[in-house]
N, C-alpha and C positions, 0 to 999 in steps of 0.2 A: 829484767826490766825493759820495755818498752823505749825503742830510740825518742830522742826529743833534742826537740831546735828551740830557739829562742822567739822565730817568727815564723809566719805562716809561707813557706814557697810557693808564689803564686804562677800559676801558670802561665805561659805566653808574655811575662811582665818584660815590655822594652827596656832596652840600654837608650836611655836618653842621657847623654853628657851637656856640659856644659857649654858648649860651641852652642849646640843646639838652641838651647833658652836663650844664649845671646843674641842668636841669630831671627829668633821669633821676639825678643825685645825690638830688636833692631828696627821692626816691621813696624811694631805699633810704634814706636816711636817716629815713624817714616810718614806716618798719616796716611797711608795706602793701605788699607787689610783688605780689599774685594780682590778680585781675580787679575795681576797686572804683572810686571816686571820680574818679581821671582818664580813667579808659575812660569815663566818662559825656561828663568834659569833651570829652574828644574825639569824642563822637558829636555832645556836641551844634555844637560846630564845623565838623564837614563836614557832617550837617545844614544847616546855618544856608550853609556854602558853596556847597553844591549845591542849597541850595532844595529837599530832597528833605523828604514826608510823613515820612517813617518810615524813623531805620537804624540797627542792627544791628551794632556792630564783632566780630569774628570772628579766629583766626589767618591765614585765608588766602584771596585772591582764588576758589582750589578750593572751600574750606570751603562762600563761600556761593552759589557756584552751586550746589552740593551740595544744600544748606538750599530753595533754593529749589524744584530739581525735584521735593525730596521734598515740600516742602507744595503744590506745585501736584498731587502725586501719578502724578506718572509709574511706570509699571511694566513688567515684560516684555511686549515684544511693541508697546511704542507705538515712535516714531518724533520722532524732534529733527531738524530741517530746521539745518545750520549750515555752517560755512564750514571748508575745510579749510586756509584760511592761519591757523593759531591756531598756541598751545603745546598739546604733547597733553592738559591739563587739560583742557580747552574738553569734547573730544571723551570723556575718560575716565571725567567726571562721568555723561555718559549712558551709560556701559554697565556703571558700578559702581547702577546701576539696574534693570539688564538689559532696558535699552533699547536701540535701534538708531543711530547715526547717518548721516544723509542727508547727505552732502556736496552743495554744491552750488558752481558754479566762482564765481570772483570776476572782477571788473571789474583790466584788467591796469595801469591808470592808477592805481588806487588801492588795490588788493590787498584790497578790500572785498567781503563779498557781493552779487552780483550782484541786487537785489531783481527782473530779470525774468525770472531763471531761476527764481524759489523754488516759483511756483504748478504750474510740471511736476513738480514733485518730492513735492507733496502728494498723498497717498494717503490712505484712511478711518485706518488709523494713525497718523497724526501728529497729535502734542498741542503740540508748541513750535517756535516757531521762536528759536535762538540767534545774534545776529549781534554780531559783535566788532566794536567801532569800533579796528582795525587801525592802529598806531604814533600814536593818538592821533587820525585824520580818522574825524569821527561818519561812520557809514553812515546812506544814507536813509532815514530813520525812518520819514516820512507814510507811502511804497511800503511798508514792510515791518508798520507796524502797520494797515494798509488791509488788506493780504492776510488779516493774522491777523483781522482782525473778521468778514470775509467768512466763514472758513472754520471761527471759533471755538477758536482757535488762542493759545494762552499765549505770549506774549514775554519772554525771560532777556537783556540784555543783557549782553556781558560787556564791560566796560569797564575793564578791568585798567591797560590804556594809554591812559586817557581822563579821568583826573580836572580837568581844566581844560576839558574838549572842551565846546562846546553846540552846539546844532542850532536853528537860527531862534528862538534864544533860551532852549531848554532846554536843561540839564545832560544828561551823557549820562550812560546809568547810571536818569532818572529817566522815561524816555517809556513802559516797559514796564510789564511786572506787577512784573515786578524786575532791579534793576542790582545789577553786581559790581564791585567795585572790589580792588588789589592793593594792597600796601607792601611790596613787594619790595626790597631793596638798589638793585636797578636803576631804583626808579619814581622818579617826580617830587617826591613824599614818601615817605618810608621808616620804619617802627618795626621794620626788621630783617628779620621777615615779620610778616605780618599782611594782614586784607582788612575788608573791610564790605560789606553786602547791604542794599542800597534796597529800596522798597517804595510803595506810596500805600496798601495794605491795612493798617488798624489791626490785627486779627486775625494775618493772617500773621506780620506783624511782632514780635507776642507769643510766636507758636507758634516761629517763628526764635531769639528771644533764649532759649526756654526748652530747646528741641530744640540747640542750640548748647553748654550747660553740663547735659550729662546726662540731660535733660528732666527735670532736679529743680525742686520751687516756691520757692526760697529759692536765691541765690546765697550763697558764702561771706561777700560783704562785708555780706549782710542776715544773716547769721548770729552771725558772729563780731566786728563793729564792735563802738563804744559804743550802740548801740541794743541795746532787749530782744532776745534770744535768740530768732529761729525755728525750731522744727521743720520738715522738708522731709517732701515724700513723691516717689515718681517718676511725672508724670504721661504721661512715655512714656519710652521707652527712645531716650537721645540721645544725644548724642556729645560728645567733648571739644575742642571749636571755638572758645572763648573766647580775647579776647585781655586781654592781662595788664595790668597799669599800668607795667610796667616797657616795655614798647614804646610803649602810648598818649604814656607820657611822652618818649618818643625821638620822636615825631609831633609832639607836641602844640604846640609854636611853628612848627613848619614850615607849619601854618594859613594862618598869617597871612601869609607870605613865598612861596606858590604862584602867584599874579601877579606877581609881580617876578622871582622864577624864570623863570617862563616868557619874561618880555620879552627875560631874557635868552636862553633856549634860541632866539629868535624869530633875535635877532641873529646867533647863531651860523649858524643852520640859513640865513639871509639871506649870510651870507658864502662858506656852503660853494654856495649856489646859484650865488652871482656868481662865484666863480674856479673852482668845475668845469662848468659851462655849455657849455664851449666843448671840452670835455677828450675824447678822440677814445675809443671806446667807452663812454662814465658817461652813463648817462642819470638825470638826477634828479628828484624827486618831483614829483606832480601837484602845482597851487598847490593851496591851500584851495578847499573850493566855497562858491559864494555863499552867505551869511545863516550861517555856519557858521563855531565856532570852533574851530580843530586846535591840539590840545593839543602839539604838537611831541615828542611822547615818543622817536620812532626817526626818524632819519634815512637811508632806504634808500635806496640806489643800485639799477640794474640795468646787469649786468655784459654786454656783447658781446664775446664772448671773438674774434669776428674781426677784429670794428673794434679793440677794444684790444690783440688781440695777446698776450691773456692769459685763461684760466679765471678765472672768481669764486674758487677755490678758491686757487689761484694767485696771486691777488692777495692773499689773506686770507693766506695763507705771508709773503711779504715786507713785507706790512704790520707783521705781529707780529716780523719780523726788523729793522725800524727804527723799536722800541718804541711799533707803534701797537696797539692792544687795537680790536677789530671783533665785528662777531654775524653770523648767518644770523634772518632773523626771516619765514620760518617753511621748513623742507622739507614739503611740503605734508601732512596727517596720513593719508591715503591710500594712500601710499607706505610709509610705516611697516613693519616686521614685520607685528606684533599687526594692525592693520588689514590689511594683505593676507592676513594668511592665516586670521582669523576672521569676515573680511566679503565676501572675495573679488574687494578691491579691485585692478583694474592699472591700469598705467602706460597715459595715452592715454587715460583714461576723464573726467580735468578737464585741459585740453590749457591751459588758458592759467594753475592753479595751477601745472601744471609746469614752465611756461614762466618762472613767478617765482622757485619755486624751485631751478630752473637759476644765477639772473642774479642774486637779490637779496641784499645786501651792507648792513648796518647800519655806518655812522661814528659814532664817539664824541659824543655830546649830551647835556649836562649843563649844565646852573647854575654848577656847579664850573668850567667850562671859559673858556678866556680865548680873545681874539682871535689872539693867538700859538699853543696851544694848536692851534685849527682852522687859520692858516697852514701848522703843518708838518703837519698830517695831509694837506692840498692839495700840499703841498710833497715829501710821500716821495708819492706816488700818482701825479704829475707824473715825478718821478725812475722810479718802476718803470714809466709806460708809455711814454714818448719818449725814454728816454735810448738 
């Protein structure tokens, strides 16, 4: 008989508790929901958790890579050295710049960028190098900000799936010029959507919070609070990137509860290690690498469709037929439409992103998730390839 659950295991589904709700009650009941008082609290909380100089909450992981390329000043005709295991944002941001992007292949152990491939790929064009710390394992920093000093070369990290991650004891997100961060539904904290942009730069970080709300000199809560009335003027023409208090507040106790989260994503991802280890095509994640903390955000697999007797795709079918919820994280952005046929990219050109994107397979990982939960996802995956 085929395993069976009562409900469908949805993938990525947040732990929102009760503080939470209270705490977004709170808001609207406050008469404030645009961008004011809690959006501060919350900066300065992940601040304070990331050890970062200077940040920026924003609506969307996009948003401040966005913010960043533009104050770093990228323009047509430069060149972003980045990794094509991402979401297409990664890659989208440099070309709603009219920039280029450099794909560069990744490490197939860890579906990172490759840091000894990146220096072949530097040409008198190139102004950044972009590297994702990919399902949460930081990428090698030292290699990749070594290159860039050599070469004079700006670093964006995007750290979308990395708010917990450190690297020989730093936050990721904070080793660059600038880090990104996401609040997606699916992240490890969540205000619904939303993002924030690091910095050590006092300046940029001014020009971000300003270029983010309009590039007006007055935000609405220094306007319209009980403090005197500002007058604004536009000191550039910005964009509407702000995030609200009505999400801040959906964040704003999950703070505090990111390490115990995680301990528990730790346990899960430790369970799912030990009873598919042995499981006849699943290969599973590299460990962590030394002096390095993996934020455990994704749980990928790599799919051998001859040893298991089944396509990744095919498995992702029967998963979702004995209510398991799965991802693809990432079909490589190379492959793409839009990128093949506006940059000339084929197939064969990064042989080992394709080779991930062939095989790789996200399992359900969350906070939310219990030890029964991860049993029957091992349990119907066991059912579809040995029965």
């Amino acid at each position: 008989m085929p395993p069976n659950r009562p409900d469908f295991l949805i993938f990525g589904s947040p732990l929102i508790l009760e503080e939470d709700i209270q705490e977004v009650i709170d808001t609207l009941k406050s008469g404030w929901i645009g961008s004011g008082p809690k959006v501060k609290y919350f900066e300065e909380g992940l601040k304070k958790f990331l050890g970062s100089d200077h940040v920026v909450a924003v609506n969307s992981c996009t948003s401040a890579l966005s913010l960043a390329l533009e104050i770093i000043g990228l323009k047509p005709g430069d060149e972003v050295v980045t990794t094509p295991i991402t979401f297409p944002a990664t890659a989208n941001v440099i070309v709603h710049r009219g920039a280029t992007p450099v794909f560069v292949d990744v490490d197939v152990a860890t579906g990172n960028l490759d840091a000894e491939a990146i220096e072949k790929k530097i040409t008198p064009k190139t102004k950044v190098i972009l590297p994702v710390h990919l399902a949460g394992r930081p990428c090698d920093m030292n290699k990749i900000t070594a290159i860039a000093q050599a070469y004079k070369l700006y670093v964006v990290e995007d750290a979308a799936h990395a708010l917990e991650a450190e690297y020989q004891g730093l936050s990721a997100g904070t080793m660059g010029d600038f880090g990104a961060f996401s609040f997606y539904p699916t992240k490890s904290l969540t205000t619904g959507e939303g993002g924030l942009l690091t910095t050590k730069n006092q300046a940029w970080a001014h020009k971000a919070r300003l270029l983010s709300l309009h590039g007006i000199s007055a935000n609405a809560w220094e306007r319209y609070s009980d403090s005197k009335y500002r007058h604004y003027e536009t000191l550039f023409p910005g964009y509407k990137y702000n995030l609200t208090d009505m999400q801040a507040a959906l964040g704003l106790r999950q703070i505090g509860r990111l390490k115990k989260n995680l301990q528990q994503r730790i346990l899960i991802w430790e369970l799912y290690d030990s009873l598919l280890g042995e499981m006849p095509g699943i290969q599973t994640p590299a460990k962590p690498e030394p002096r390095t903390v993996h934020a455990r955000h994704l749980y990928t697999i790599y799919v051998d469709e001859k040893k298991a007797g089944i396509s990744r795709d095919q498995l992702m079918i029967r998963l979702q037929e004995l209510k398991v919820g799965t991802g693809v994280h990432y079909t490589a952005i190379h492959l793409h439409r839009f990128y093949r046929e506006h940059f000339g990219f084929q197939e064969g050109s990064l042989p080992r992103a394709e080779w991930i994107s062939q095989r790789t397979l996200s399992l359900p990982l969350t906070a939310k998730m219990t030890r029964e939960d991860a049993e029957y996802v091992v349990e119907a995956i066991r059912f579809i390839l040995v029965q």
